[in-house]
PDB file with SEQRES, HELIX, SHEET and CRYST1 records, atoms N, CA, C and O in Angstrom:
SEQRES   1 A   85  UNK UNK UNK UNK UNK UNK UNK UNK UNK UNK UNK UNK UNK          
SEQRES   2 A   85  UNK UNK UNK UNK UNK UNK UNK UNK UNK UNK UNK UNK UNK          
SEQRES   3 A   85  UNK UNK UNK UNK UNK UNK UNK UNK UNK UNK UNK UNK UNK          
SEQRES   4 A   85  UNK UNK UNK UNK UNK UNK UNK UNK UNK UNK UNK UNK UNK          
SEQRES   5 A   85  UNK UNK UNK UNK UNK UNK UNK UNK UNK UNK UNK UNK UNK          
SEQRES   6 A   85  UNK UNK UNK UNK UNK UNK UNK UNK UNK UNK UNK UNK UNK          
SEQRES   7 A   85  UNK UNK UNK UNK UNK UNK UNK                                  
HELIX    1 AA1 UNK A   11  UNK A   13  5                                   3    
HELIX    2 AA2 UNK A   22  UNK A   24  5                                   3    
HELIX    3 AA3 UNK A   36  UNK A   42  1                                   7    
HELIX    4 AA4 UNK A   48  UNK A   54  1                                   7    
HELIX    5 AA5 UNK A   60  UNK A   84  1                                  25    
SHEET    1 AA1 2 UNK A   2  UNK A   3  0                                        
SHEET    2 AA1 2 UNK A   8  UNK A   9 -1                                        
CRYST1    1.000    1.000    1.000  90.00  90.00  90.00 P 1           1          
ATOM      1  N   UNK A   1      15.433  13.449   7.570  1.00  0.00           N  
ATOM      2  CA  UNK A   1      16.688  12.777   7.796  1.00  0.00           C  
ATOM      3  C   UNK A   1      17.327  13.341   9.062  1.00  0.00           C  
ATOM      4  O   UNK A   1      17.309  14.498   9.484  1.00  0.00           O  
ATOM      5  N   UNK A   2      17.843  12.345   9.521  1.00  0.00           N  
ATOM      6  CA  UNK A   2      18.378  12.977  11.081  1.00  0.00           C  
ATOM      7  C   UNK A   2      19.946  12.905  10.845  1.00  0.00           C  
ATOM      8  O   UNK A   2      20.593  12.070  10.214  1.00  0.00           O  
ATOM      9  N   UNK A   3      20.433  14.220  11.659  1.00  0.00           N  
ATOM     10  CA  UNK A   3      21.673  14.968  11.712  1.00  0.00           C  
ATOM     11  C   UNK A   3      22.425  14.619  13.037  1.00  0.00           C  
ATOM     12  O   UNK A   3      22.002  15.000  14.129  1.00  0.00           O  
ATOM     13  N   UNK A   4      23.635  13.828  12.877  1.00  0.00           N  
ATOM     14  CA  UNK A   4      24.390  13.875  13.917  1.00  0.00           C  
ATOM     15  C   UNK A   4      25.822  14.451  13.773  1.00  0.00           C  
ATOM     16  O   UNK A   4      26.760  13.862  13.236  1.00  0.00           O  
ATOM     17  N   UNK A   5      25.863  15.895  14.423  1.00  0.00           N  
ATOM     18  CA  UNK A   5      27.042  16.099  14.320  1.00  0.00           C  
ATOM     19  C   UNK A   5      27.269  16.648  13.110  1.00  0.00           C  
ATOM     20  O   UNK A   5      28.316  16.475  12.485  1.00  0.00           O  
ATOM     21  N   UNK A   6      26.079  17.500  12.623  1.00  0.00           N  
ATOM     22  CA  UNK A   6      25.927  18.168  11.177  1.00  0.00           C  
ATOM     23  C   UNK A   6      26.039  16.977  10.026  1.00  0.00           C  
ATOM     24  O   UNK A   6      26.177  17.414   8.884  1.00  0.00           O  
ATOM     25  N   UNK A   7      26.003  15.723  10.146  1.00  0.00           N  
ATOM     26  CA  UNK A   7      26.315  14.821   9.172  1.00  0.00           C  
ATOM     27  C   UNK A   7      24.806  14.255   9.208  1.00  0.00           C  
ATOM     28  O   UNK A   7      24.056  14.308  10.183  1.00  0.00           O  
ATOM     29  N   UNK A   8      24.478  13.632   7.786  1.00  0.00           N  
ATOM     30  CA  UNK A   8      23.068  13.703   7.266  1.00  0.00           C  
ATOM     31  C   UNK A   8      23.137  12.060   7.763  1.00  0.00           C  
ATOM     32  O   UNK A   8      24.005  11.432   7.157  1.00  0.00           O  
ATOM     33  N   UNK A   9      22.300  11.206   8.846  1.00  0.00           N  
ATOM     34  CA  UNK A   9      21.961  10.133   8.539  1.00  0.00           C  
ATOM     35  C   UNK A   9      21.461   9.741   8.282  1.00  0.00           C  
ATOM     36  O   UNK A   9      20.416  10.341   8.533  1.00  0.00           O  
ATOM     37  N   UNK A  10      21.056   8.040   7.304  1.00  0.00           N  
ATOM     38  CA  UNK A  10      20.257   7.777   6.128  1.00  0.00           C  
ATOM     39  C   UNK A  10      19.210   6.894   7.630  1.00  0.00           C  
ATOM     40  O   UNK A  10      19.806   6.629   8.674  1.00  0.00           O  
ATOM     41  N   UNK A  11      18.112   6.651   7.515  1.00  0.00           N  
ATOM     42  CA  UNK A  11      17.198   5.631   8.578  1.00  0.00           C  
ATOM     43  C   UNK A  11      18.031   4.358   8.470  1.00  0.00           C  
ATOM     44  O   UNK A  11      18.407   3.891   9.545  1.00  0.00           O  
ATOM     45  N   UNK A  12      18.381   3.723   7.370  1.00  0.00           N  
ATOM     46  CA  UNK A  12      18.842   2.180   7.518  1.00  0.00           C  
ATOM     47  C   UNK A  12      20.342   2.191   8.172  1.00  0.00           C  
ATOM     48  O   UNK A  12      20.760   1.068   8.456  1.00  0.00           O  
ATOM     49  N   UNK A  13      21.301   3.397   8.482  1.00  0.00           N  
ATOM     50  CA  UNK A  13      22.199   3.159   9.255  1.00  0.00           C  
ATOM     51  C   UNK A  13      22.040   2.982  10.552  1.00  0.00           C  
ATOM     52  O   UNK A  13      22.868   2.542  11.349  1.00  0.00           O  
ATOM     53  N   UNK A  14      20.207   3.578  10.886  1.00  0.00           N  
ATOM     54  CA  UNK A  14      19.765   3.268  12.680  1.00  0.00           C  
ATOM     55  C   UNK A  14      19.479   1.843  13.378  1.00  0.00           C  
ATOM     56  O   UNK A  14      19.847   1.179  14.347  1.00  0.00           O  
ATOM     57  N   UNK A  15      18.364   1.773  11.996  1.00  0.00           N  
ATOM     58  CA  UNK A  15      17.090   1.043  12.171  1.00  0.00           C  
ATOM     59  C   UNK A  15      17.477  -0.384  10.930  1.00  0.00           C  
ATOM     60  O   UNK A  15      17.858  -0.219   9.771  1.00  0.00           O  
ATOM     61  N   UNK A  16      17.221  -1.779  11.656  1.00  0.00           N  
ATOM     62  CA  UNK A  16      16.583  -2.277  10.002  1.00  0.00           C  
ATOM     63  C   UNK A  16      16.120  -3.329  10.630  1.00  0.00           C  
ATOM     64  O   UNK A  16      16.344  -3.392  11.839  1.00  0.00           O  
ATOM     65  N   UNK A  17      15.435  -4.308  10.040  1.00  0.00           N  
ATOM     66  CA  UNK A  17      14.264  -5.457  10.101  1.00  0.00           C  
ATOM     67  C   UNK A  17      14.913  -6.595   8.968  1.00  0.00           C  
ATOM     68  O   UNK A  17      15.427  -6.502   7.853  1.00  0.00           O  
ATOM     69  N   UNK A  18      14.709  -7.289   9.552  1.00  0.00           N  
ATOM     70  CA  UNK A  18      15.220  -8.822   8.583  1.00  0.00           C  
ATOM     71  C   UNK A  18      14.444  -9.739   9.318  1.00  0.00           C  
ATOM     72  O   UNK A  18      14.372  -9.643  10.543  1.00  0.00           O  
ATOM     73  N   UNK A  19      13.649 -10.934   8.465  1.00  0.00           N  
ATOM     74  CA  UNK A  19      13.039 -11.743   9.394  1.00  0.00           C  
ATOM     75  C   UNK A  19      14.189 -12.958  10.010  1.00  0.00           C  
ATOM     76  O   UNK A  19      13.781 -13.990  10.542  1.00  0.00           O  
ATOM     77  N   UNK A  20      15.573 -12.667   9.851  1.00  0.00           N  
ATOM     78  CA  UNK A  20      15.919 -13.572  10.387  1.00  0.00           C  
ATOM     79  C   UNK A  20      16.732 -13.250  11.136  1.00  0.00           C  
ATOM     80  O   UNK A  20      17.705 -14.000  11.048  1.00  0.00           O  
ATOM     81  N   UNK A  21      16.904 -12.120  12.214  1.00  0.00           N  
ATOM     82  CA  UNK A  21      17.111 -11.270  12.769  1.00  0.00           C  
ATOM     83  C   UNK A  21      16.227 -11.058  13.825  1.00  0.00           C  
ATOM     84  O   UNK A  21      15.243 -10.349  13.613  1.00  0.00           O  
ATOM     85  N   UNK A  22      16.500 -11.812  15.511  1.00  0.00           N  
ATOM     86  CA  UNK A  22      15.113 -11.437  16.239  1.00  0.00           C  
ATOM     87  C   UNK A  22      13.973 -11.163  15.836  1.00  0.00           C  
ATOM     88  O   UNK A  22      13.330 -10.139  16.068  1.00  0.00           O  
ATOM     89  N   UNK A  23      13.579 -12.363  15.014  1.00  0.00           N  
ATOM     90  CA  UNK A  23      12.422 -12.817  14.636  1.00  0.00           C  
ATOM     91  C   UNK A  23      11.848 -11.510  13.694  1.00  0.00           C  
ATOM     92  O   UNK A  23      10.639 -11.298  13.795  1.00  0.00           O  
ATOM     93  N   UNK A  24      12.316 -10.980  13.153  1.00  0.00           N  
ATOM     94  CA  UNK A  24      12.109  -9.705  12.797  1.00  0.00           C  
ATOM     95  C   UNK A  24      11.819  -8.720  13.112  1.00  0.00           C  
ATOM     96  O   UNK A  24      11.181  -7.959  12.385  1.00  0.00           O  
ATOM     97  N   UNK A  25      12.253  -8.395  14.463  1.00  0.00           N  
ATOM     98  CA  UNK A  25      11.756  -7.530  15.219  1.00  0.00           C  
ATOM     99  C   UNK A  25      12.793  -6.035  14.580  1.00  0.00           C  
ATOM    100  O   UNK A  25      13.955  -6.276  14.254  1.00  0.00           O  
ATOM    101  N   UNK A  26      12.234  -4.507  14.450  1.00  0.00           N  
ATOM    102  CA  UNK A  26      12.758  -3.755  14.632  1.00  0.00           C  
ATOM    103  C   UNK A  26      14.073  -3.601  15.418  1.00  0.00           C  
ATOM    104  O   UNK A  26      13.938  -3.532  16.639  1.00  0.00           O  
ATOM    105  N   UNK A  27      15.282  -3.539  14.937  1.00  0.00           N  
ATOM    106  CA  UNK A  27      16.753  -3.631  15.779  1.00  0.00           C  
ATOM    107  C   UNK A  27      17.871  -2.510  15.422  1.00  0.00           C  
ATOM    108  O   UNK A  27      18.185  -2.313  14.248  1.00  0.00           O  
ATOM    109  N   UNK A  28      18.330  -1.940  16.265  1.00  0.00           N  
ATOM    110  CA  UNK A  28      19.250  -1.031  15.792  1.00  0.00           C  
ATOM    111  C   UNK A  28      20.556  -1.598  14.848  1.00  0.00           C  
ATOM    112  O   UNK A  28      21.358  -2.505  15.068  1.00  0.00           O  
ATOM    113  N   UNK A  29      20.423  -0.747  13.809  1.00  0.00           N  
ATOM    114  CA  UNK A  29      21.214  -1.259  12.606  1.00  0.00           C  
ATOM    115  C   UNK A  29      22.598  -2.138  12.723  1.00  0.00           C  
ATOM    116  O   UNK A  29      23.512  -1.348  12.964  1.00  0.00           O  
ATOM    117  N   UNK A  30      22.972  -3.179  12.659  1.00  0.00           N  
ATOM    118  CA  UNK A  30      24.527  -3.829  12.762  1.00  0.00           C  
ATOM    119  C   UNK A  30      24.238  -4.434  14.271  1.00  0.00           C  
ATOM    120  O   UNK A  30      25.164  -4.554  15.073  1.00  0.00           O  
ATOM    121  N   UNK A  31      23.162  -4.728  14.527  1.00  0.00           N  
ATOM    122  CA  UNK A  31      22.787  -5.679  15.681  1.00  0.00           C  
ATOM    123  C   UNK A  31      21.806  -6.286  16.276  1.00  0.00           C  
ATOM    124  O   UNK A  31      20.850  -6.464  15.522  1.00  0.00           O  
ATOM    125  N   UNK A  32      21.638  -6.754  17.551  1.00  0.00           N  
ATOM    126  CA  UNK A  32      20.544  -7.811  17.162  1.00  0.00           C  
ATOM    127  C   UNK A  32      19.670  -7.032  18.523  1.00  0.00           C  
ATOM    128  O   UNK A  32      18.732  -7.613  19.069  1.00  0.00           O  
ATOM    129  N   UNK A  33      19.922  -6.290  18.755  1.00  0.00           N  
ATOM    130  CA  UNK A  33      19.052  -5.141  20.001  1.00  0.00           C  
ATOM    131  C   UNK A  33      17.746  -4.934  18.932  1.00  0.00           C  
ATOM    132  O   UNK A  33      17.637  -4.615  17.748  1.00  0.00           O  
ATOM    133  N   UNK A  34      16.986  -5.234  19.834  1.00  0.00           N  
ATOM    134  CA  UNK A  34      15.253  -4.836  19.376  1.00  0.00           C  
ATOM    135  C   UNK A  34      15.304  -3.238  19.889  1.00  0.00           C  
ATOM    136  O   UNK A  34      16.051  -2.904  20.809  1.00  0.00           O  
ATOM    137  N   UNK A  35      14.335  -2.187  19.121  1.00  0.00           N  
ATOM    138  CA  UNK A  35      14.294  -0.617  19.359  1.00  0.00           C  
ATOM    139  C   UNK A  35      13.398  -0.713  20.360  1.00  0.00           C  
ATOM    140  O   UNK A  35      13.233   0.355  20.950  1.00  0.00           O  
ATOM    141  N   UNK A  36      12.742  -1.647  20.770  1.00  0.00           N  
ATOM    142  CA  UNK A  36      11.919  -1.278  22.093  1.00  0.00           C  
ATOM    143  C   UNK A  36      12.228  -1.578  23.208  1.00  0.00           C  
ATOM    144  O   UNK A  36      11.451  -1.505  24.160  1.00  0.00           O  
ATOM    145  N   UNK A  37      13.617  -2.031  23.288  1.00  0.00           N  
ATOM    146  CA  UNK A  37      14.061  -2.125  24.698  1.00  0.00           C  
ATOM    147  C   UNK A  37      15.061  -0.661  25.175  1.00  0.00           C  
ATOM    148  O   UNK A  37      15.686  -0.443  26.213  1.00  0.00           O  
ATOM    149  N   UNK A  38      14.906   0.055  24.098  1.00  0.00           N  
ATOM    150  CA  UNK A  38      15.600   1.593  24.368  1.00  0.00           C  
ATOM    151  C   UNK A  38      14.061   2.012  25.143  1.00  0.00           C  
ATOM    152  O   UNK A  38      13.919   2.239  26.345  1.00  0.00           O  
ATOM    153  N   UNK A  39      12.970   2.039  24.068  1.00  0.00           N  
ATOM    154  CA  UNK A  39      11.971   2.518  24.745  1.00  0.00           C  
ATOM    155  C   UNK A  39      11.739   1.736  26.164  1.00  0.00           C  
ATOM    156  O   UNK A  39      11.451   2.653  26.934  1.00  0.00           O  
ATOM    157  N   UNK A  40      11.721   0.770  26.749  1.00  0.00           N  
ATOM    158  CA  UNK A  40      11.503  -0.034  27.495  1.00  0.00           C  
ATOM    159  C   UNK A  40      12.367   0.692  28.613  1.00  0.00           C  
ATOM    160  O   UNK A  40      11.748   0.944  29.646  1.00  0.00           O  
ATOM    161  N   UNK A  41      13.314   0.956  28.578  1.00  0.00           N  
ATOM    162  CA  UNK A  41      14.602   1.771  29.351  1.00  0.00           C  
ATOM    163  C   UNK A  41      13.942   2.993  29.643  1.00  0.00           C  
ATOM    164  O   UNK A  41      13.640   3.236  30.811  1.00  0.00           O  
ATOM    165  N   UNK A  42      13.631   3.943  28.563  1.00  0.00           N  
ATOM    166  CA  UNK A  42      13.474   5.063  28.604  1.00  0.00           C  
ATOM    167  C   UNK A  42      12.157   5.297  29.370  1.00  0.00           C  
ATOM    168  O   UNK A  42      12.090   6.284  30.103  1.00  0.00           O  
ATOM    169  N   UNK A  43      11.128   4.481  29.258  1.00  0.00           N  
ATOM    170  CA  UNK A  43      10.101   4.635  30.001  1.00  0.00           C  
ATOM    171  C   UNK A  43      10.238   3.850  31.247  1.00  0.00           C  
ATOM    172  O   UNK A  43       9.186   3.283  31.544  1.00  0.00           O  
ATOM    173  N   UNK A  44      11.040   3.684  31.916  1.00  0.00           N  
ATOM    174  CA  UNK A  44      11.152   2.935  32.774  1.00  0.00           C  
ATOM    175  C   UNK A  44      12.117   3.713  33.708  1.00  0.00           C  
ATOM    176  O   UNK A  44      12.395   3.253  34.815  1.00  0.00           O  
ATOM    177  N   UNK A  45      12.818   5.323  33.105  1.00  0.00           N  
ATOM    178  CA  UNK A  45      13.461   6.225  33.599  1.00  0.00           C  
ATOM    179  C   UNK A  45      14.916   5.731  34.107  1.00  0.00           C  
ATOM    180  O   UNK A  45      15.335   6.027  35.227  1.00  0.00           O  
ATOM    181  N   UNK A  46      15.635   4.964  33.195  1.00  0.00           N  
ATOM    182  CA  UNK A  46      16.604   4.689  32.846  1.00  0.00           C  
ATOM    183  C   UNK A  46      17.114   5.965  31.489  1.00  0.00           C  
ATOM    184  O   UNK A  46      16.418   6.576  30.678  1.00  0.00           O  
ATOM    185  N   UNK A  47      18.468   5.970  31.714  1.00  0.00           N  
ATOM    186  CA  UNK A  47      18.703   6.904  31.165  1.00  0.00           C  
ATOM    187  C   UNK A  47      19.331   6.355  29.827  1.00  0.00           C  
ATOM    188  O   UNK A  47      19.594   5.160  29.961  1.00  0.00           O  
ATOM    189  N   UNK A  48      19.641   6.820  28.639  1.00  0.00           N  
ATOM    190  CA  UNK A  48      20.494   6.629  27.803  1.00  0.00           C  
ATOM    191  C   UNK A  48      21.935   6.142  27.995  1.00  0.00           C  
ATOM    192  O   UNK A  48      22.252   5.065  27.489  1.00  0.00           O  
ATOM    193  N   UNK A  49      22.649   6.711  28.548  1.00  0.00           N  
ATOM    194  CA  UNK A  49      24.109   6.526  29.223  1.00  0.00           C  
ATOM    195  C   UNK A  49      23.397   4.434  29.728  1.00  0.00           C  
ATOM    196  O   UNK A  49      23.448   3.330  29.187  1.00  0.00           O  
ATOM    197  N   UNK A  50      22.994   4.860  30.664  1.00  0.00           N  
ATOM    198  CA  UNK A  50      22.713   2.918  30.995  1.00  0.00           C  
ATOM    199  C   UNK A  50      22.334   2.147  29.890  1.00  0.00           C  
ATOM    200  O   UNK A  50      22.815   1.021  29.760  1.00  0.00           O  
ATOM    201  N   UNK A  51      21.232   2.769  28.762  1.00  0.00           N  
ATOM    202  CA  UNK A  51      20.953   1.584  28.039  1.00  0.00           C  
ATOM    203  C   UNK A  51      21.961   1.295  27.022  1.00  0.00           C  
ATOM    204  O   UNK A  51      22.081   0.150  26.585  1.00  0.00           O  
ATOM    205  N   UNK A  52      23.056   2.740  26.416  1.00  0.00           N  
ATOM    206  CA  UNK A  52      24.128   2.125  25.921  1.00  0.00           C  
ATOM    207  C   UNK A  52      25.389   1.067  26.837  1.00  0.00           C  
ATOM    208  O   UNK A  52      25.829   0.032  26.338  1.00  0.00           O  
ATOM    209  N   UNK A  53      25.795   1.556  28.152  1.00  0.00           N  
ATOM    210  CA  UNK A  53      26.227   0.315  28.793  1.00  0.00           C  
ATOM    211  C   UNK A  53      25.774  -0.955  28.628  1.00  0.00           C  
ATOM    212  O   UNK A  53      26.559  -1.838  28.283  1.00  0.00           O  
ATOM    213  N   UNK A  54      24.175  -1.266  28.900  1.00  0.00           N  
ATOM    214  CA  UNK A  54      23.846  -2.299  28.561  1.00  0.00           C  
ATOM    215  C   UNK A  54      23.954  -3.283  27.314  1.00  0.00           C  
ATOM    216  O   UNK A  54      23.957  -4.508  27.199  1.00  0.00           O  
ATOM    217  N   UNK A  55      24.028  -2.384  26.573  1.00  0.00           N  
ATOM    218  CA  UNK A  55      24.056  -2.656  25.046  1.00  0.00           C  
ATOM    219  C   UNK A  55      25.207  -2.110  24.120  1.00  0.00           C  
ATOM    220  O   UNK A  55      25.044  -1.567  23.027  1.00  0.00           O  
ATOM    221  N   UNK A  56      26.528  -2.382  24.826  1.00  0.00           N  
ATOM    222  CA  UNK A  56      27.839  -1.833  23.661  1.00  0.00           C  
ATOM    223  C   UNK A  56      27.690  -1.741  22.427  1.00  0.00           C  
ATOM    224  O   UNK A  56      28.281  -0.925  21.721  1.00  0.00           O  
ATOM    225  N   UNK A  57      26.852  -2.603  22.029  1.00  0.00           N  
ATOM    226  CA  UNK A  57      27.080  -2.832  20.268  1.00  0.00           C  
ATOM    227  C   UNK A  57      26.500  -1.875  19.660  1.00  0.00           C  
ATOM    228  O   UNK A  57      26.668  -1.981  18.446  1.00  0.00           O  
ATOM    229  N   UNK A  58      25.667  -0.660  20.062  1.00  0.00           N  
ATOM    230  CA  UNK A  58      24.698   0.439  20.199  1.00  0.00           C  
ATOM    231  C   UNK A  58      25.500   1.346  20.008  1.00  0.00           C  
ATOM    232  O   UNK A  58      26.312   1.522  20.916  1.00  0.00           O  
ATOM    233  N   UNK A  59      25.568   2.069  19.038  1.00  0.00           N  
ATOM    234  CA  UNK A  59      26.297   3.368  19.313  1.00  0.00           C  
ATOM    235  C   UNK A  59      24.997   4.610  19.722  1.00  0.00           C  
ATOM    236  O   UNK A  59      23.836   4.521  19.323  1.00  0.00           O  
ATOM    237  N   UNK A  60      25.586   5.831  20.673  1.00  0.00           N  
ATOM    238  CA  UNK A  60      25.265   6.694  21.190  1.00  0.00           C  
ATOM    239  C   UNK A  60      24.307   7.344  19.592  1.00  0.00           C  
ATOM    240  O   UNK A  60      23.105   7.566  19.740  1.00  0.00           O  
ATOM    241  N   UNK A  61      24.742   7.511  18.639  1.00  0.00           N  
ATOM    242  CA  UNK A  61      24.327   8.548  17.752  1.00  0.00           C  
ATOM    243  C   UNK A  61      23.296   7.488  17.153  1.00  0.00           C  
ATOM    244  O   UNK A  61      22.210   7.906  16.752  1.00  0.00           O  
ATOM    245  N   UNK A  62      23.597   6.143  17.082  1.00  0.00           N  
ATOM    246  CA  UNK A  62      21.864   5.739  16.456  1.00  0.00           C  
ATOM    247  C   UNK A  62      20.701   5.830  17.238  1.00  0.00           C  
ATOM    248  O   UNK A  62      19.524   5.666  16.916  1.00  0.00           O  
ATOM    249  N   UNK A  63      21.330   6.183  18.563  1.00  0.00           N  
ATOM    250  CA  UNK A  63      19.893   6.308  19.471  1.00  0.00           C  
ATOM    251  C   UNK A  63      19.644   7.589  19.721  1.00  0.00           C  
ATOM    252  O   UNK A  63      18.710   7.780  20.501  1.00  0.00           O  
ATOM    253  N   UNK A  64      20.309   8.735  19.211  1.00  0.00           N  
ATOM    254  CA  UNK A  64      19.899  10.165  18.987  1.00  0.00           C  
ATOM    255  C   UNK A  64      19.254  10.285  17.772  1.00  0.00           C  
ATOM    256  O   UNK A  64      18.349  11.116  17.689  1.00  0.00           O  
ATOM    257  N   UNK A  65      19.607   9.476  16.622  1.00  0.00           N  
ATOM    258  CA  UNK A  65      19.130   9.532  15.220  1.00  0.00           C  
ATOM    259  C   UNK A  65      17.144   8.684  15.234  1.00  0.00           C  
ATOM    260  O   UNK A  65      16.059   9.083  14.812  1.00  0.00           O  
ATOM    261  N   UNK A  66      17.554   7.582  15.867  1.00  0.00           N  
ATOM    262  CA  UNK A  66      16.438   7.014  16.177  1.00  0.00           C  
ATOM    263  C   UNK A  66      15.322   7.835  16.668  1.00  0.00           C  
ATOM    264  O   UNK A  66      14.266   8.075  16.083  1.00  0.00           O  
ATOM    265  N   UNK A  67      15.792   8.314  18.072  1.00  0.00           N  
ATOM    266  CA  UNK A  67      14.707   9.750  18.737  1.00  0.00           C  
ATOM    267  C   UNK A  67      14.013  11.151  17.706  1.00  0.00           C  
ATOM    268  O   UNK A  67      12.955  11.764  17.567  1.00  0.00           O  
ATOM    269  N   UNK A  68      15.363  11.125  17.174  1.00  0.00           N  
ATOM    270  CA  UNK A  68      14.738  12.363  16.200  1.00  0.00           C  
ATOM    271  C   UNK A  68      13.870  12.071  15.139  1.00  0.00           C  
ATOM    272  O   UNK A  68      12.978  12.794  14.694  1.00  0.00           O  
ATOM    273  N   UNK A  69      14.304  10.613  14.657  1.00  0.00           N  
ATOM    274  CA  UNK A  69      13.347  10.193  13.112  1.00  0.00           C  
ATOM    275  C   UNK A  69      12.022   9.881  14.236  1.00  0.00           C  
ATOM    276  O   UNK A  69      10.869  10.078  13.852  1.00  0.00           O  
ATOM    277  N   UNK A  70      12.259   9.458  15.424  1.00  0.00           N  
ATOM    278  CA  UNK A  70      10.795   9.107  15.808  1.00  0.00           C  
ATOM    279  C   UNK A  70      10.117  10.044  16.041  1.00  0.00           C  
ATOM    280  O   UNK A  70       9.033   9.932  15.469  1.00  0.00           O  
ATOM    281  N   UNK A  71      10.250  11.320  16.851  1.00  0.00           N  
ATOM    282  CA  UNK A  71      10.090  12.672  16.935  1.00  0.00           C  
ATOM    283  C   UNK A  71       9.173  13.121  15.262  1.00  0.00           C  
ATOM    284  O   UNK A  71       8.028  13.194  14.815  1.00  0.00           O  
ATOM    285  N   UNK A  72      10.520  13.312  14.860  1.00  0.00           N  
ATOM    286  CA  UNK A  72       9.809  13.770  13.115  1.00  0.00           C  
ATOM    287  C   UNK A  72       8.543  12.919  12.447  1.00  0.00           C  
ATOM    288  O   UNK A  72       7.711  13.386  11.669  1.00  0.00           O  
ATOM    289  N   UNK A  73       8.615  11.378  13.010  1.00  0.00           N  
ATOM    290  CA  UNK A  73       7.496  10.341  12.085  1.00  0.00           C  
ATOM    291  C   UNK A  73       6.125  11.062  13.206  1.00  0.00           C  
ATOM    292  O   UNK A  73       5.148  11.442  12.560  1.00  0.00           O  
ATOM    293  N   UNK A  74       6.053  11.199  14.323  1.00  0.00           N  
ATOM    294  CA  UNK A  74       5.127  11.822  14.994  1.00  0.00           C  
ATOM    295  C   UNK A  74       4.678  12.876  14.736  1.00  0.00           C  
ATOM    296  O   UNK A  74       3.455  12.994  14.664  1.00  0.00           O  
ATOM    297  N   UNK A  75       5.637  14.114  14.490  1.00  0.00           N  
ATOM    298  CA  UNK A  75       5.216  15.095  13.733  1.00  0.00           C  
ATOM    299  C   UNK A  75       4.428  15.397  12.767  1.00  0.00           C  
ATOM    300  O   UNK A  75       3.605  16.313  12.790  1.00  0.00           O  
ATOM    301  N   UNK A  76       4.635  14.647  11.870  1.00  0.00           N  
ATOM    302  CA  UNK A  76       4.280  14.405  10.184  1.00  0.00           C  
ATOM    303  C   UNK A  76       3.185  13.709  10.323  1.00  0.00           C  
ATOM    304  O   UNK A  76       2.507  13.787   9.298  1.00  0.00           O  
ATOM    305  N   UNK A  77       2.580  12.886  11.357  1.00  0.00           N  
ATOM    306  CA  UNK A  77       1.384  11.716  11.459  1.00  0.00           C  
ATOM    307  C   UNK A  77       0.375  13.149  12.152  1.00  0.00           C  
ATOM    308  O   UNK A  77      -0.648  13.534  11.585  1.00  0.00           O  
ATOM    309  N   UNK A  78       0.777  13.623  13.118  1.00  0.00           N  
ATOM    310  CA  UNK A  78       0.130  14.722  13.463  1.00  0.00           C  
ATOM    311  C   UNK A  78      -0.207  15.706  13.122  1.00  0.00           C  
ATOM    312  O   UNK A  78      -1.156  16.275  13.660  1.00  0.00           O  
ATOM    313  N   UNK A  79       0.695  16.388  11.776  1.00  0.00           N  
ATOM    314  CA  UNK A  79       0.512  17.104  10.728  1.00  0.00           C  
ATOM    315  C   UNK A  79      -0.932  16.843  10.138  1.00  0.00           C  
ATOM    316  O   UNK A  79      -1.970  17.498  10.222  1.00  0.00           O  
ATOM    317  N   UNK A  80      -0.641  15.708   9.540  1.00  0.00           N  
ATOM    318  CA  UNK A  80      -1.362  14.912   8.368  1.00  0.00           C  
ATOM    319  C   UNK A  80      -3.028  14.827   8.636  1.00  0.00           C  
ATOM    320  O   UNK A  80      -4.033  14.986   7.943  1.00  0.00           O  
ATOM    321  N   UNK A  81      -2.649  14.377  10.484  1.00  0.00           N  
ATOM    322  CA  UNK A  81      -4.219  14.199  10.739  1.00  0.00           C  
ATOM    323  C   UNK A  81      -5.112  15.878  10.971  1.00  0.00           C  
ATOM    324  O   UNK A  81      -6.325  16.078  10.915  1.00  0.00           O  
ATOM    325  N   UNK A  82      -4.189  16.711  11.188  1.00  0.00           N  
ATOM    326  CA  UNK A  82      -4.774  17.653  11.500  1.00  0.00           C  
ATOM    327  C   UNK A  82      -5.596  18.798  10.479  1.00  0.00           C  
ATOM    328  O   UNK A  82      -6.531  19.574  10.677  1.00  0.00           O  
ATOM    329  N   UNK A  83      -4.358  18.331   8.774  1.00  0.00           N  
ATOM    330  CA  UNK A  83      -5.178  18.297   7.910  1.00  0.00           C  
ATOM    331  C   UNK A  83      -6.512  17.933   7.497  1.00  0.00           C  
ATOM    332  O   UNK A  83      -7.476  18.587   7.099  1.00  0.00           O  
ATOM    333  N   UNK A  84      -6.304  16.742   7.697  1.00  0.00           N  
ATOM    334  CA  UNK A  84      -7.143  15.886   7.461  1.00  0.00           C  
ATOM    335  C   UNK A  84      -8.899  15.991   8.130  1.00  0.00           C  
ATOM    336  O   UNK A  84     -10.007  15.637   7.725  1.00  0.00           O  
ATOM    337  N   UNK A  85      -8.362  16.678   9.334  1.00  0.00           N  
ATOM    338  CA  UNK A  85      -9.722  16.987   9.678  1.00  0.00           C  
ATOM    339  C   UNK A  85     -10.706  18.603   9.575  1.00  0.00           C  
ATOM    340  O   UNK A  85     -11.884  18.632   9.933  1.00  0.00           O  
TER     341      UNK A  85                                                      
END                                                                             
């Protein structure tokens, strides 16, 4: 669970999927922003500060919460496989 500001956030206050919701695309929670146009930004060396301008409806802490659960889901996949072998 990712921590903003010592406060515990749950994934569905970041992240959620509805198919009737940009086609169901992955979107930051309470809007219709797809999560891969943060990545799209970010790899494109745009900074955070711009992609929330771009995107008001975005708050700053779901895209710190987002990074960290993605961070941690990488972790744990990398864990797992390393077991595994």
């Amino acid at each position: 669970m990712a921590l903003v500001e010592g406060n515990k956030v749950e994934l569905t206050q970041v992240v959620s999927r509805d198919p009737e919701v940009h086609s169901g695309d992955l979107v930051f929670a309470g809007t219709r922003v797809p999560v891969e146009i943060l990545v799209a930004f970010l790899s494109s060396g745009s900074s955070i500060e711009e992609f929330l301008e771009s995107f008001p409806t975005v708050e700053r802490w779901q895209v710190e919460s987002f990074l960290e659960y993605s961070l941690a889901a990488i972790d744990h996949l990398l864990l797992e496989s390393s077991r595994a072998a």
